[in-house]
N, C-alpha and C positions, 0 to 999 in steps of 0.2 A: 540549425537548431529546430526540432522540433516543438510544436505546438504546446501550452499547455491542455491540461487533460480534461478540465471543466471549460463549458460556454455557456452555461445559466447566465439568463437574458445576455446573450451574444455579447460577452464579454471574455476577451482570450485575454487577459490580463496575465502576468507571471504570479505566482504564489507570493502571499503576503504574510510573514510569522511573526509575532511579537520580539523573536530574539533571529533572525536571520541566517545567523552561524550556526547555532544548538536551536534544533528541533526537539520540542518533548513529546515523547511516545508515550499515550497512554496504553498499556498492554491489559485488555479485558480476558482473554483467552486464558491465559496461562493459567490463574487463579480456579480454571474450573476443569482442567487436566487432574489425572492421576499422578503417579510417581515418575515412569518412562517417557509416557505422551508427556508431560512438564519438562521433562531434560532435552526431549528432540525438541520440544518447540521452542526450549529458548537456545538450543542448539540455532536451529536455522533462523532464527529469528535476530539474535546476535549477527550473522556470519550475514545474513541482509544489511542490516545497517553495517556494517564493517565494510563490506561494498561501495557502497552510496556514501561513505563518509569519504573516500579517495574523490569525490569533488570538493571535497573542503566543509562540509558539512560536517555536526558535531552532533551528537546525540545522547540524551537523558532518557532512560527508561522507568518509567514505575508502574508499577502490578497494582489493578485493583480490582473489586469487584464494579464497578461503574456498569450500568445496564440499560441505560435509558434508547431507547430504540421505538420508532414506527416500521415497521415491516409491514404494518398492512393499507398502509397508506397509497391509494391508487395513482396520483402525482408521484411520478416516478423521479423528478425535480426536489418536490418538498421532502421524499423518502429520504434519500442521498442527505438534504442539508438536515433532516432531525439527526442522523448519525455523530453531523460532525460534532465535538467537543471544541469549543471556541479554543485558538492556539494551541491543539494538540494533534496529534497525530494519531489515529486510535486506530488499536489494532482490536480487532472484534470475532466474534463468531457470528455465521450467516445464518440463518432459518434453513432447513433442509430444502422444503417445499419451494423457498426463492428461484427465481429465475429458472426453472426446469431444471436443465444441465450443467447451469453456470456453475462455476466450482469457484468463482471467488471474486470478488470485485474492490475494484478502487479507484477514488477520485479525489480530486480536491478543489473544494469549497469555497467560498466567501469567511476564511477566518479558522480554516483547517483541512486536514484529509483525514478520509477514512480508507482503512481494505479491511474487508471481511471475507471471512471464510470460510465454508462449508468442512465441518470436522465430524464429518459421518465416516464409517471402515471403511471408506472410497479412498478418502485423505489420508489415512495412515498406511490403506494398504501399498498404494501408489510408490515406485521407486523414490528415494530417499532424493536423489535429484529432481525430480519433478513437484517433490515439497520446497526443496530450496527455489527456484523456477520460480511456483504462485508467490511465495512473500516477498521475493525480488522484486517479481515483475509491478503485483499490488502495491505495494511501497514505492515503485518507481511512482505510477500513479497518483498513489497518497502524497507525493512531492511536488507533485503538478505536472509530471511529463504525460505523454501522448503516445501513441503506438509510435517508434520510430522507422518509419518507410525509405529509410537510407539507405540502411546495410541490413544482412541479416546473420553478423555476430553479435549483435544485441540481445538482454534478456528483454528488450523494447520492443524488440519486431514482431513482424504479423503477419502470417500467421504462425503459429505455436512457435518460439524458437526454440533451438539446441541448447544454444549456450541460458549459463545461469549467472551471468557476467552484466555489469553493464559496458558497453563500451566505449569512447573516447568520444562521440557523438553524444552520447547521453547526459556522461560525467560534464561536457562542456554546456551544455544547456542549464545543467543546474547551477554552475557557475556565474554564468549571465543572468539567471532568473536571481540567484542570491547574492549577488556582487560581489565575488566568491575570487 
């Protein structure tokens, strides 16, 4: 089993949700797409959680415009926790300017996860695999898991993996984290 993904104040505890089974996704992104960019994003976005639910996990998605964000907060700790949305799962857009190169992050919190994304023409122009890839992998994240340093047919592993899969190692972590 790999670790979970947050240790704010050195606690590796497993993710903790209001409903265990059903995770609710709050999806910020999608509301602020066009017409195509909106259909691929709930394209992979779906086909993400459709992944992640082969642990037994169950998912509620709703669109809104919700926006509440510190990005420029220099506590890179207190950043992370203004994102999260108490028991939700929130899927976001990232600041361009964040993290240099980073193309996308996730974690999970004291009382949720977040993954954000950087949706500049880097992101859309990117192989359509490698969009499936970040919301996997980020979502793995926003679940509580950790790069997984077992195998490397994981979308867990690290560095960058192939696959866009999670694998039996992953799926089984979420299991034990959610009494699954």
């Amino acid at each position: 089993m790999h670790g979970p993904a947050s240790d704010s104040g050195g606690s590796f505890k497993a993710p903790v949700w209001p409903c265990p089974q059903r995770i609710d996704v709050l999806d910020t992104v999608v509301v602020r797409l066009g017409g195509l960019r909106r259909k691929l994003w709930r394209r992979y976005r779906d086909q993400a959680l459709e992944l992640w639910s082969a642990s037994g996990l169950r998912f509620s998605v709703t669109e809104s415009d919700y926006d509440e964000a510190d990005w420029d907060n220099p506590d890179e700790i207190a950043r992370l926790e203004s994102l999260v949305v108490p028991g939700k799962l929130r899927l976001m857009r990232m600041p361009r300017l964040y993290g240099g190169s980073i193309e996308a992050i996730g974690d999970w919190r004291a009382g949720g996860g977040v993954a954000a994304f950087k949706l500049g023409a880097a992101f859309w122009l990117d192989p359509s695999y490698r969009r499936r890839y970040l919301l996997t992998h980020e979502i793995g994240h926003a679940l509580g898991l950790n790069h997984n340093m077992v195998g490397s047919g994981s979308v867990m592993s690290q560095p960058w993996a192939t696959s866009t899969k999670p694998d039996a190692h992953d799926l089984d972590s979420l299991r034990r984290y959610y009494s699954l």
